[in-house]
N, C-alpha and C positions, 0 to 999 in steps of 0.2 A: 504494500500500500504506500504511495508517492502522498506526502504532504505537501503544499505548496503554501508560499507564505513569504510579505511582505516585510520589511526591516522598516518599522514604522521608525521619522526622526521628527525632530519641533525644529523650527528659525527661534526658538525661544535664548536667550544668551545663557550657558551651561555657567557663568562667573556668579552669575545671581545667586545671594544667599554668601557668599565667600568673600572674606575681606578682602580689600585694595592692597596689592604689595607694589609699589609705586616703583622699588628699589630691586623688584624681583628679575627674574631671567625672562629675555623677551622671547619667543620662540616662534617660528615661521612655519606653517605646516602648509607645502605644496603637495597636494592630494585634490585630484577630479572627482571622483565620487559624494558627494554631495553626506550621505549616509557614512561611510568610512571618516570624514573629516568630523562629520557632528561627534561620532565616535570617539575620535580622539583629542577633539578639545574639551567633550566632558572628564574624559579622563585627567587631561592639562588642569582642568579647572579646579580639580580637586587638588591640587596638589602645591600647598602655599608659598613653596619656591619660585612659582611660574607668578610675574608680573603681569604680562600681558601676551596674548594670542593673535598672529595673523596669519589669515589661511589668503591662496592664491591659488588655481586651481590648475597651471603649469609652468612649466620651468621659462617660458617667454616672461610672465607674467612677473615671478619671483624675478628675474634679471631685472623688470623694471620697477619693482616696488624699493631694490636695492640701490639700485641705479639713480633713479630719477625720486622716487617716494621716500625717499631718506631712512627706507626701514632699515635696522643693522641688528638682525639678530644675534642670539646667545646660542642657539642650538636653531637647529633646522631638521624636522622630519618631512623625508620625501618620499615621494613615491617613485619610484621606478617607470612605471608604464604609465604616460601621458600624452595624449596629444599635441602636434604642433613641436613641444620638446619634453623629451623625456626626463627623468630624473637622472641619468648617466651621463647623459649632454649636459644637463644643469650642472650636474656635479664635476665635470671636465671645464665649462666655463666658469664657475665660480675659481676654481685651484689655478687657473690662468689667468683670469683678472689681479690675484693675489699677487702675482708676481712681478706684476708692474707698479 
């Protein structure tokens, strides 16, 4: 017997309820999935270390939040498989941009 079944998510903010760490780790989650991402910024959210959360939803996207959006994360979780550009591309341009 095949059960079938949706991964229900909310646009609700996962930080609600958890204090401000103003001073905490900023962290970048490039992830398409819409559902996987909510996933793991609740996870983020709980966790008092983490200051603040920005999700991007490819590695085009993360180059320009860096680039031009003045984001400068503390850690970055990415996905691998992306559209446009993937997380290995992302992660090849970011280690090349360092070295200028």
């Amino acid at each position: 017997m095949a059960i079938a079944g949706t991964l229900a998510y909310s646009s609700h903010d996962p930080r609600k309820g958890f204090p401000a760490n103003e001073d905490g780790l900023h962290v970048l989650v490039v992830e398409d999935d819409a559902a996987d991402a909510y996933l793991i910024k609740c996870a983020l959210a709980a966790i008092p270390r983490v200051g603040s959360i920005t999700r991007v939803i490819d590695g085009l996207q993360a180059i320009k939040a860096i680039e031009e959006e003045g984001v400068a994360p503390d850690l970055a979780l990415i996905d691998l498989q992306m559209p446009r550009m993937d997380g290995f591309d992302l992660t090849r341009n970011l280690r090349a941009a360092q070295r200028h």
